[in-house]
DRENVEXMAR-638391 format. One line per 3 residues: number of its first residue (from 1); their letters; for each residue x, z, y of C-alpha. Coordinates in steps of 0.2 Angstrom, whole numbers, always signed. Layout:
BEGIN
NUM> A> X:Z:Y | ...
! end
This chain:
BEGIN
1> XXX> -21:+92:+7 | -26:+89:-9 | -40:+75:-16
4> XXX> -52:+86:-20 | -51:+95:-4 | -56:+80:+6
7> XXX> -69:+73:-4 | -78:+87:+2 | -79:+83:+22
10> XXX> -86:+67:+30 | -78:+52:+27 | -66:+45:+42
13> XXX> -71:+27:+38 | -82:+17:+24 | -85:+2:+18
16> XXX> -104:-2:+12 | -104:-21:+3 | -94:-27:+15
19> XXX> -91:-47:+13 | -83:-60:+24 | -79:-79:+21
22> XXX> -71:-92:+27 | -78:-107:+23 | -78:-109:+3
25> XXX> -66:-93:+4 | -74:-76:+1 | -61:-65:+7
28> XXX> -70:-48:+6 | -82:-48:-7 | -96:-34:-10
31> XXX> -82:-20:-1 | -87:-2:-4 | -75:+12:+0
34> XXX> -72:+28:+10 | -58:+36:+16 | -59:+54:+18
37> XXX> -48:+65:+31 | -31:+72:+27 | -27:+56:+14
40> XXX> -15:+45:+13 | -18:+28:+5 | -10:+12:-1
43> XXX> -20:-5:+0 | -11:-15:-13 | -12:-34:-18
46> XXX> -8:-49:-20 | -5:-64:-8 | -24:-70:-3
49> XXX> -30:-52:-10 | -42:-48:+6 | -29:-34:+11
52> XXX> -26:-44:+31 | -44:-47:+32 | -49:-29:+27
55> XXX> -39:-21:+39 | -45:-31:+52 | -64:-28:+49
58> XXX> -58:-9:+49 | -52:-11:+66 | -66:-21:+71
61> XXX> -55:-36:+76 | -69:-46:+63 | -86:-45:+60
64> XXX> -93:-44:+44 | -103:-57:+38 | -112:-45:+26
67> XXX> -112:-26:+25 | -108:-11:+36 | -92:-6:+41
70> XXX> -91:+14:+50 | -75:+22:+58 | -78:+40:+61
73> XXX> -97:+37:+60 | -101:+26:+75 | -93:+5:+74
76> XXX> -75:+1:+72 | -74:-5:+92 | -81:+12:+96
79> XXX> -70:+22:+89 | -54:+11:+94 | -59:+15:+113
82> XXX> -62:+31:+111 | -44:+32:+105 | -49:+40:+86
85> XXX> -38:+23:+79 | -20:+20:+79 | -14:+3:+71
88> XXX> +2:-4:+67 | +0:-23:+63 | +11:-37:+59
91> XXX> +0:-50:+68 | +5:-51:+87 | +21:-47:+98
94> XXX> +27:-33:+109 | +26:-37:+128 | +45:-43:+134
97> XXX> +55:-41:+149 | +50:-21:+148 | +59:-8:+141
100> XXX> +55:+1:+125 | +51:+17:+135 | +41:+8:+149
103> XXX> +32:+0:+134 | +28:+15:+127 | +24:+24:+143
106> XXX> +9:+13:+146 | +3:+16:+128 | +3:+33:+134
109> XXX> -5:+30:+149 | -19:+20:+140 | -24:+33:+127
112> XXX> -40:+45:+130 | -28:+60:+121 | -11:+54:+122
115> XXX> +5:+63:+117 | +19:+65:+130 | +29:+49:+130
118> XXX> +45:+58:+124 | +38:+67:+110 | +32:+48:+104
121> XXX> +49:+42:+107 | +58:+54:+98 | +42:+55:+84
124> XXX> +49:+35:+80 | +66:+37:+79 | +68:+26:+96
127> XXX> +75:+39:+110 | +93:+32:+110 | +86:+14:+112
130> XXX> +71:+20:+125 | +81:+9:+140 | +84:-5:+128
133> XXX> +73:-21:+131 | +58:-25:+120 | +64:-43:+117
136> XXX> +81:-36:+110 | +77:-25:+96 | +83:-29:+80
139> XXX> +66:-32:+67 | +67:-13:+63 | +69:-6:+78
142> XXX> +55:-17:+85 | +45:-9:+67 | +48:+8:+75
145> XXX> +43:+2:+93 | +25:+0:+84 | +23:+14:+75
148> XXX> +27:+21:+94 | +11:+13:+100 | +1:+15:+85
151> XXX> +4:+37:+87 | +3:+37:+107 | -11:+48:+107
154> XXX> -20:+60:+97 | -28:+48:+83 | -38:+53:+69
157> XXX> -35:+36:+57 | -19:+27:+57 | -19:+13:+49
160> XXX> -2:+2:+45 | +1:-16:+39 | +18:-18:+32
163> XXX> +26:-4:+42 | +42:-3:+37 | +47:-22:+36
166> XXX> +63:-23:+41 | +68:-6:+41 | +82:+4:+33
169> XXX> +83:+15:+19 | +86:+31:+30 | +74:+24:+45
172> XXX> +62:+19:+30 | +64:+38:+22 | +61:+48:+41
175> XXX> +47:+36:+45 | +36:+42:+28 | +42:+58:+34
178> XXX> +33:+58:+50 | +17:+50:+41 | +17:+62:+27
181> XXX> +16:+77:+44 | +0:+68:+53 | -8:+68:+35
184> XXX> -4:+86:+33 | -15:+87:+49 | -30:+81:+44
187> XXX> -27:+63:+50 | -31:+50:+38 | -16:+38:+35
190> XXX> -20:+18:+27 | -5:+7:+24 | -5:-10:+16
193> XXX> +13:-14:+9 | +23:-26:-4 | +34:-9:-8
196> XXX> +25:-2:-22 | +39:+10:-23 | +33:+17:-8
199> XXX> +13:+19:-12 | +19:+27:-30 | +30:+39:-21
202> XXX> +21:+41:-3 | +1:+40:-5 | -11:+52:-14
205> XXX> -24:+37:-18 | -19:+18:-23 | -31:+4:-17
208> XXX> -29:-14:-28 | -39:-29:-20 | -39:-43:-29
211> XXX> -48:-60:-24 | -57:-48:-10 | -64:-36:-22
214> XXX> -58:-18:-26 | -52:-19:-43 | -45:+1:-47
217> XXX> -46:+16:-35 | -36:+31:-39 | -21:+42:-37
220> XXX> -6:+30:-43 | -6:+40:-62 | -23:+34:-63
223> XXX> -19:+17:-58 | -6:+17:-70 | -16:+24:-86
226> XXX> -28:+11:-79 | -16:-3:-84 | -18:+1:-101
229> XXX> +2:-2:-109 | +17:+5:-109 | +34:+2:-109
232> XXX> +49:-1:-124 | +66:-6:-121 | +79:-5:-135
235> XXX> +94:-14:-140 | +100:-24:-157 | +113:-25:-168
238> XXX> +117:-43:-174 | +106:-59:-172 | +89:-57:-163
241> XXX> +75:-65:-168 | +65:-68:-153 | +50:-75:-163
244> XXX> +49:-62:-174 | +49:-49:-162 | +38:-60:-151
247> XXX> +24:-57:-165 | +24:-39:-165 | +5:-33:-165
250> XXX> -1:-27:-146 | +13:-33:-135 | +7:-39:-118
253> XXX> +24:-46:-114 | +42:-47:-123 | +58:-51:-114
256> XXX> +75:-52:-123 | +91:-54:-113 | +103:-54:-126
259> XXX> +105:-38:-136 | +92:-28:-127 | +74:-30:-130
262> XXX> +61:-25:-115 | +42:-24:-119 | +26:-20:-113
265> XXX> +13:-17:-127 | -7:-8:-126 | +0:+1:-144
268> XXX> +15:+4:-141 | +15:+16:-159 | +9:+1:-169
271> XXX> +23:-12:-160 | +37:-1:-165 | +31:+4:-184
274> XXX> +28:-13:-185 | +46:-15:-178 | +53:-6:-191
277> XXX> +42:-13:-206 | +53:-30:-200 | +70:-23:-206
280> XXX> +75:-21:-188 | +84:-3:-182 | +84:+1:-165
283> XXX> +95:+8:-156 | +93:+18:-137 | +75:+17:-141
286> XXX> +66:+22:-126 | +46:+23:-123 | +37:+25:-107
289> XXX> +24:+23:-97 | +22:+7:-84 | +28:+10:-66
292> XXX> +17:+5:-53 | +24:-12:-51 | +21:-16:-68
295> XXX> +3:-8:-68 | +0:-16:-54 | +5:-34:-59
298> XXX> -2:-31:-79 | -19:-25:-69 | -19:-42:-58
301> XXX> -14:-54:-71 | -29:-48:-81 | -40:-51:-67
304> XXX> -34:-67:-64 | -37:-74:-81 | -54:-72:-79
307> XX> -65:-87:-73 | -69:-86:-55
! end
């Protein structure tokens, strides 16, 4: 489903200047936001960003101090009884002494629209390990176990902390699989993760929080645009003089490890004609635009040089 298709329909949840603090800590600060059905979106951010807090106040495990918060246009809580959430959290353990199956069967049980227990089981990847005991699992299999309760039923949002912590490549792979098949379904799909390979490659819009405020929105080209640089890497011949190339006009960063030269610059066409004017010849010279680690970390560190 594409963005713009979305846009158009109600939105699954909102945000309207949202705050919450914790003592002298403002964790969320002035939040507005919507997601819309059918997308899938990354919360990015770093450590101490407001990403925890956020996704709490969305499942109405917090209260706001300031602000609204809507899920499906009544309060979080609401919507969480009513079964229109799934979550998968890091926060929290899985019951012991039961088995994966007989965990998931009372998830089942429990939801107001819930699947068959077997197509949940075999949705996650955990059938062969449904008899196993929950205290046994390995750190990804206990990963897929929640995303097993977190798609028990029918829910229009799911929302994800971290969800594939722990897992494999190929576990990893069939698990975005599966997600990318409920947003193709009209369910919304919100994950907060520390793999920004995995919000460049898997969601349609990129959220950055940054000391509890929203600092981009977009679709991770934007983001990446956003950041304002791009990338050079080339290699030298013969001595390099890292001063000198340290002082080329526009560069936001310059790392030389031995012959080969990386850079970041906001001009990257005046960096390299200036590179030239030096005496200096290039060679596998390569220009490109940032990834979305690097626009991610060039868009926080600007932030963070700002006074608070």
């Amino acid at each position: 489903m594409t963005t713009t298709a979305v846009k158009t329909a109600a939105p699954v949840a909102g945000f309207d200047r949202v705050s919450k603090t914790y003592g002298d800590v403002r964790a969320v600060d002035g939040l507005t936001l919507a997601l819309h059905p059918g997308e899938t979106v990354a919360l990015l951010g770093p450590n101490g960003a407001g990403k925890s807090t956020t996704l709490d106040l969305l499942l109405g495990l917090k209260r706001p101090d300031s602000g609204t918060v809507s899920v499906l246009g009544t309060e979080p809580r609401e919507a969480i009884v009513a079964g229109r959430v799934g979550a998968m959290l890091q926060s929290g353990g899985l019951m012991e002494e039961v088995t994966v199956a007989e965990l998931v069967r009372l998830a089942c049980s429990l939801h107001p629209r819930p699947y068959p227990v077997s197509d949940v089981l075999a949705r996650a990847g955990v059938t062969q390990i449904a008899d196993r005991k929950v205290d046994k699992l390995s750190g990804g299999q206990a990963q897929r176990v929640r995303f097993a309760l977190a798609t028990a039923g029918d829910s229009d949002l799911i929302v994800l902390d971290e969800p594939t912590t722990g897992m494999d490549v190929t576990a990893r792979q069939a698990f975005w699989a599966t997600m990318r098949e409920q947003a193709d379904r009209g369910r919304t799909v919100l994950f907060a993760t520390h793999y920004l390979e995995e919000a460049d490659a898997i969601a349609d819009r990129v959220l950055v929080l940054h000391r509890g405020r929203l600092l981009a929105d977009g679709t991770a080209a934007e983001i990446k645009a956003k950041a304002g640089a791009r990338r050079i890497s080339f290699d030298l011949d013969g001595p390099v003089d890292t001063d000198a190339l340290r002082a080329l006009p526009s560069l936001t960063r310059c790392d030389v490890s031995g012959q080969t030269v990386r850079m970041q610059s906001a001009d990257a066409d005046a960096t390299v004609h200036a590179l030239y004017g030096l005496g200096m010849y290039p060679r596998n010279l390569e220009v490109a635009g940032l990834g979305l680690e690097q626009a991610f970390v060039a868009i926080t560190a600007a932030e963070e040089a700002r006074p608070s």
